[in-house]
Structures are given as structure tokens and as C-alpha cells.
Phi, psi and omega in degrees: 000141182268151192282128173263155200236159187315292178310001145315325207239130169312146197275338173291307174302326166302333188299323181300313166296313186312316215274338152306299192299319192300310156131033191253351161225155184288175153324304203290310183312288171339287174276009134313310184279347202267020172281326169290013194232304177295344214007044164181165183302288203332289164322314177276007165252341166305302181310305179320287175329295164315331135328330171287154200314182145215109191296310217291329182291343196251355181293169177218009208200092154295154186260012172243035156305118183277031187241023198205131171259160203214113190222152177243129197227126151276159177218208196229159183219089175001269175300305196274237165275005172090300159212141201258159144226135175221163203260092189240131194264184182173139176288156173264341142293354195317160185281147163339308168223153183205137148000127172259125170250137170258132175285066182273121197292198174255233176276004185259011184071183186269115166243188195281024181229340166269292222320337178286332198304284202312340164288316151343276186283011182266303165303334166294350172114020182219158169273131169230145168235096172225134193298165196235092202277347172259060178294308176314324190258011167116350167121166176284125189292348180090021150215178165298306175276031177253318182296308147356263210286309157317317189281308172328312202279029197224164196265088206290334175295344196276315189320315200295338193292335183243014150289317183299324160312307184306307208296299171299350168272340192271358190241000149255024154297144195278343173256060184229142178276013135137306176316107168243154130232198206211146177207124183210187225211133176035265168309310170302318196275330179296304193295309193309314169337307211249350157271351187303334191255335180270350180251111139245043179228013190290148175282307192180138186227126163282084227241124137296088183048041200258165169277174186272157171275221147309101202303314211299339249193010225239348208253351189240006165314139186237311163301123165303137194262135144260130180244128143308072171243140148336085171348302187261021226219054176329320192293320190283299193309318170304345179265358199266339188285290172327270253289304201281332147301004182241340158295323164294328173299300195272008188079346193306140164321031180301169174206096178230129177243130157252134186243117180298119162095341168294109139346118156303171207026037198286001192248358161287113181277356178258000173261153168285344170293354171271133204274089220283340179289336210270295190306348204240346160279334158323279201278027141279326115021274187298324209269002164278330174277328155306316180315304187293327191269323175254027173234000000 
């Protein structure tokens, strides 16, 4: 079957979908509304399946590749769930110690498509780590719309602490020089936001389509930030005209790119919403600016 891409889909259904994956209308609401595009339930529930995620198609890294060592690891989170599990890579020449990235997924836990992301940036030459924040409730469940519905249930004042937890166990790890930085996606990008303020010792950070943090809090941020958005990606993109203004106020080191005609989630390769021109100027982008901040 050819694989489908965002111009396949009327820009209402994609709108629909977002507002689906984010959790602000259900399934059934989805293939009610996307029934007006479609003209039957039926029709809108095939489509929604075409939306779902496809790992195998967007991987780029297996994950038993033999250049790459690969581990699930717990670590402690105080402040937070107490103890974490994470996903952690390393080239297997790697120098004794290299630069650290933490790897934030989006709202689905850690599923197979960051842990290849995480693989991704593990052959470029960094330790990636990325933690599975829905660790409390048993861990990412193997399909989506069950991770969907776990990540509702988790404790958002609890979450940032055990990113933060994530930062500090990879940056006293014995093969990490001590250098992190953070790159994460929807959710992930938001929180790459809100560590940029609680780390000042963060290297550099990178938000995918994430929302800003507490404006009010925005001043104490140290790390340089690259920011990602989406062109078409009405939901996020409203909060950014503040976000960038109180980033100017405070001076901060920043980088914001808009990709015209992209998707939220246009850098997911396993969605039809991933945009691949968009996306590949992205993360070259990003892994360049790791290159300057954290080597």
C-alpha cells in the first residue's frame, strides 16, 4: 500500500485529529465529525486507522543494530514517581565519555518511534536517554490510544521532576562528559521548555512544537533554545507570539524556525503528518546546534 501523506487528507481532518490525539474530543467525537468528510461513521473510522501511528514504516535505526548498545534502565526520581525507566543508547566506539541528549517523547510515553529517534541521535555521536514518563501506570502499553488515556491519568505537577531526574542521572553517568542537552516533541518540546528554566546548567534545548513555559519564568532560563513549529499548527503557534516576547525581554540565546505548510507533529515519521522536506531541515538544524553547544 503507498504510504500516505498530509496533502491525502482535508486540513479539517487533520485539525480533528489533532484535537483527538491531545485528548480534547474522543474517538467517537472524531468519527462523528470526520463523518461529514466522509460520508459514513464507517468511512471515519478507517480513516482515523490511517492516521495511526506505523513504527515499522518510519523506523530508521533497529533496534538490535550492531553498532549501538541499548538498555532500559531505572533511575530515581525523588521529587517525582520515585523510580523511572528509560531507554538508553551509545555508539559502541564511542569515546569513554560524549555529550548527553535527553530524548522527550510526546504524549504517548515512550513508544518505538522516540526510542529509533533515540537511536538516531545515539549514532551521531551522543548518549541518549529517554525516559518513559508514564512509568507509574506500567509503562507505555503497546498501542496508542491506551497510552493516550494513561498520560491523562499522570500527575502534571509531578512530571517535570522526573525529567529533571532523567537530566541529572545522564549527566553524572560515567560515560556522559558532564554536557547535556534536551530535545523533545509536543509534549516533550513543551517540557524541553520548562527545563530550559528549572536547569541552569541545561546545554541546549530543543522544543518540537512544544507550548512555552510560565512567561512569568522565562527570565531565568540560560540555555540556548531552538525552537520548531509548524506552520499550520493553530493550537501551539498562539501561544508563541508572548513566548517569543518575553524571550526577547529576558535576552535569552534563542533560534525559531516556522515551516510553512507543516503539520504539528510534521517531524513524526510514522504519521501522515510528517512533512519529510520540513522535517529533514529540522533535525539538521537541531543536531547542528548540538554539535555547537554541547561538543
Amino acid at each position: 500500500m503507498t504510504r500516505r501523506i498530509a496533502s491525502d487528507y482535508r486540513p479539517e481532518v487533520l485539525q480533528l485529529f489533532d484535537k483527538y490525539v491531545h485528548g480534547f474530543i474522543t474517538r467517537r467525537d472524531f468519527i462523528d465529525r470526520a463523518a461529514a468528510f466522509t460520508l459514513s461513521a464507517a468511512s471515519a473510522a478507517a480513516l482515523l486507522e490511517t492516521l495511526t501511528p506505523d513504527f515499522a514504516a518510519g523506523q530508521r535505526v533497529a533496534p538490535d543494530d550492531s553498532s549501538l548498545t541499548t538498555d532500559f534502565i531505572e533511575y530515581d526520581s525523588p521529587d517525582g514517581a520515585g523510580t523511572v525507566r528509560g531507554y538508553l543508547v551509545r555508539r559502541k566506539d564511542a569515546p569513554r565519555r560524549q555529550p548527553g541528549i535527553v530524548v522527550i517523547h510526546e504524549n504517548r510515553g515512550l513508544n518505538p518511534h522516540i526510542e529509533d529517534v533515540a537511536r538516531r541521535i545515539a549514532l551521531d555521536g551522543y548518549l541518549a536517554f529517554a525516559p518513559d514518563a508514564l512509568t507509574p501506570l506500567g509503562g507505555y502499553p503497546g498501542t496508542e490510544d491506551a497510552a493516550r488515556e494513561l498520560f491523562s491519568q499522570l500527575d502534571r505537577a509531578q512530571l517535570p521532576n522526573d525529567f529533571v531526574a532523567a537530566f541529572n542521572y545522564l549527566k553524572t553517568h560515567r560515560n556522559c562528559s558532564g554536557n547535556v542537552g534536551a530535545v523533545g516533541f509536543c509534549f516533550g518540546g513543551s517540557m524541553v521548555n520548562q527545563l530550559a528554566v528549572r536547569l541552569p546548567d541545561l546545554g541546549a534545548g530543543v522544543a518540537f512544537y512544544g507550548g512555552g513555559p510560565d512567561l512569568a519564568e522565562v527570565s531565568k532560563i540560560r540555555a540556548p533554545l531552538m525552537l520548531h513549529y509548524g506552520g499550520l499548527d493553530e493550537r501551539v503557534n498562539a501561544g508563541w507570539p508572548d513566548y517569543e516576547k518575553a524571550l526577547r525581554s529576558a535576552s535569552v540565546d534563542y533560534t525559531a524556525y516556522m515551516y510553512e505548510g507543516a503539520n504539528h507533529g510534521f517531524n513524526n515519521d510514522t504519521t501522515p503528518r510528517f512533512d519529510e522536506a520540513s522535517a529533514e531541515r529540522a533535525w539538521r538544524r537541531t543536531m547542528a546546534f548540538f554539535e555547537r553547544h554541547l561538543n
